[in-house]
C-alpha positions as CSV (number, residue, x, y, z in Angstrom):
1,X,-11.0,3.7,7.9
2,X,-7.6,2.2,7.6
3,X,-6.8,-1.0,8.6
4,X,-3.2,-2.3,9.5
5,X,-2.4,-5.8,9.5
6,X,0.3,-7.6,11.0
7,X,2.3,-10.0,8.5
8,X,0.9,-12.6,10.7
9,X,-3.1,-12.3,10.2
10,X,-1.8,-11.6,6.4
11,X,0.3,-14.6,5.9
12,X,-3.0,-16.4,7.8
13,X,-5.2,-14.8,5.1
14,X,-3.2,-16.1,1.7
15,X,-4.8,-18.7,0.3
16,X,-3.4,-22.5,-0.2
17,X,-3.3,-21.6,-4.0
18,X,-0.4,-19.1,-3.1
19,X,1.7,-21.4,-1.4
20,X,2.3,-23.9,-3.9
21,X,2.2,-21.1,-7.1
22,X,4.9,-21.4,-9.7
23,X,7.6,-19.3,-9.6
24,X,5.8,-17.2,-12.3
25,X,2.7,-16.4,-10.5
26,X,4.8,-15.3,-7.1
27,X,7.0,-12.8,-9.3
28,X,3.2,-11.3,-10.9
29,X,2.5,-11.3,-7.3
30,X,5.4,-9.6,-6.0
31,X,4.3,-7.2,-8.8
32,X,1.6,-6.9,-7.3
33,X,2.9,-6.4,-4.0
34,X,5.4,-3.6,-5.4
35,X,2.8,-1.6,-7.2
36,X,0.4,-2.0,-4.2
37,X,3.2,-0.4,-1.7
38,X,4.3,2.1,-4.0
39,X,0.4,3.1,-4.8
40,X,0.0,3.9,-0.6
41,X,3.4,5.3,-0.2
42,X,2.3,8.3,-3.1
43,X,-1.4,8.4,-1.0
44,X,0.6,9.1,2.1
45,X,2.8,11.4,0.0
46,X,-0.3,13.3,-1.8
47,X,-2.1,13.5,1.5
48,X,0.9,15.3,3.1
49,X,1.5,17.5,0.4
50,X,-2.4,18.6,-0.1
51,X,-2.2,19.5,4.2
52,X,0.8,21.9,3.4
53,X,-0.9,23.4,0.3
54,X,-3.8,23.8,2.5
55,X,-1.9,25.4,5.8
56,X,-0.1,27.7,3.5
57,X,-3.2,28.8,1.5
58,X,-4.7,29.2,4.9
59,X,-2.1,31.3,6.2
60,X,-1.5,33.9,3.1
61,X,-5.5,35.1,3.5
């Protein structure tokens, strides 16, 4: 079950800790972030690619 989240309810959810982090632990977070975004953007992408691979096996029997 996916769940989408509006920036609000996520900026709600950080914890205190986060907003007064050093520089150095926001950029591991943006990391974080990055790698996080990237990760579901190739799920969406694999998920896609597995319905065509399936439609087109689907249609040569």
């Amino acid at each position: 079950m996916a769940v989408d989240l509006s920036l609000q309810q996520i900026v709600e959810g950080l914890p205190k800790s986060l907003l007064y982090a050093s520089d150095r632990d926001l950029e591991g977070f943006q990391k974080i972030i990055e790698e996080t975004i990237r990760l579901r953007e190739g799920h969406k992408n694999l998920q896609k690619m597995v319905k065509n691979f399936s439609t087109t096996t689907i249609q040569r029997t």
